[in-house]
C-alpha positions, 0 to 999 in steps of 0.5 A: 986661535984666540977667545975673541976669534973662537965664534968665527964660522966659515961660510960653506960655499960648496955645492950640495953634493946629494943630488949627485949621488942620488942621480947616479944611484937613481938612474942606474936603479931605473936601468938595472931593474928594467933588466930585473923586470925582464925588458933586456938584457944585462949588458955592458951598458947596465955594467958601466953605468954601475961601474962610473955613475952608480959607482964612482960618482956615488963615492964622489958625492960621498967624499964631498958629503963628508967634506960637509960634515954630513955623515949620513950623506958620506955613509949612504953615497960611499957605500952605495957607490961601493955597492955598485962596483961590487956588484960589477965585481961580482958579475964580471970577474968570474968571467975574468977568470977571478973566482967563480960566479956566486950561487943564488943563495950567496947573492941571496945573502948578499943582497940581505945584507945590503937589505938589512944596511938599508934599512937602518939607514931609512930610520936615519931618514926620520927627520929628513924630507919625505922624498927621500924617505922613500927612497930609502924604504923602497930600496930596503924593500927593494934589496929584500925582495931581491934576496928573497928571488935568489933565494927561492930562484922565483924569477916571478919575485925578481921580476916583481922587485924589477918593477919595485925597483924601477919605483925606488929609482925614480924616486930618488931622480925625482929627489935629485932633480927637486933639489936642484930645480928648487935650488936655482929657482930659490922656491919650492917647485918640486915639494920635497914633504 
């Protein structure tokens, strides 16, 4: 490219691809921490939603946020996504016959980690909408009650983290939806902070 052609910047006309992920994230937090908070079962509705739009979706928005150049944006929606197809691995492939279902105290590590990931990506929240920085700190809290239940088998802790999460997902819907209603209203409806 030539010196009077190097300023020339492209106009991004692609969609904002985070309430995507923050959708899919949010409503199959909602729906897994109703089971946590012991109101049904986990069953294969809990399973697919983690599976297509926790999941794939997630890593959809993911690989449009790097499209963006956004790199919390990829970091957050690929790994979340991958997340919740993991945690599908891990509950259903023991019953495939695929090795053997993990002891509390691993899901306990699992989780931590999860936790410990979670957090370092809220501080990445510092300068952005308050909104999503609760979405962030509720889901590392989140994560670490979870892993504090199976560690300890308290179901009354994971019984407390399935309200706590119920909160945290909401949250992130709440983010979602403000982003798109904002959006097509061109003015702020849903305050962001």
């Amino acid at each position: 490219m030539n010196a009077e052609h190097s300023d020339l910047k492209l106009k991004d006309l692609t969609a904002n691809p985070g309430p995507l992920g923050l959708m899919g994230f949010g409503m199959t937090t909602v729906l897994l921490n109703l089971h946590n908070a012991g109101f049904f079962a986990l069953g294969t509705m809990i399973l697919s939603m983690g599976i297509f739009y926790g999941g794939i979706a997630q890593v959809i928005a993911g690989i449009m946020e790097w499209k963006k150049g956004n790199t919390f944006g990829t970091t957050a929606f690929t790994s979340y996504g991958f997340f919740w197809l993991s945690l599908v691995g891990i509950i259903v492939l023991p019953g495939l016959g695929w090795g053997t279902a993990p002891a509390k105290t691993t899901m306990a590590a699992y989780l931590f980690m999860w936790g410990l990931f979670t957090l370092f990506m809220f501080i990445g929240t510092l300068k952005a909408p308050k909104s999503l920085q609760v979405v962030f700190f509720t889901l590392a809290i989140l994560f670490f009650l979870l892993a504090l239940g199976d560690y300890t088998g308290s179901a009354a802790i994971t019984r407390i983290a399935g309200f706590e999460g119920i909160f945290c997902g909401f949250s992130a819907i709440y983010t979602a939806l403000g982003q798109v209603i904002n959006e097509a209203h061109g003015k702020t409806i849903f305050p962001m902070g």
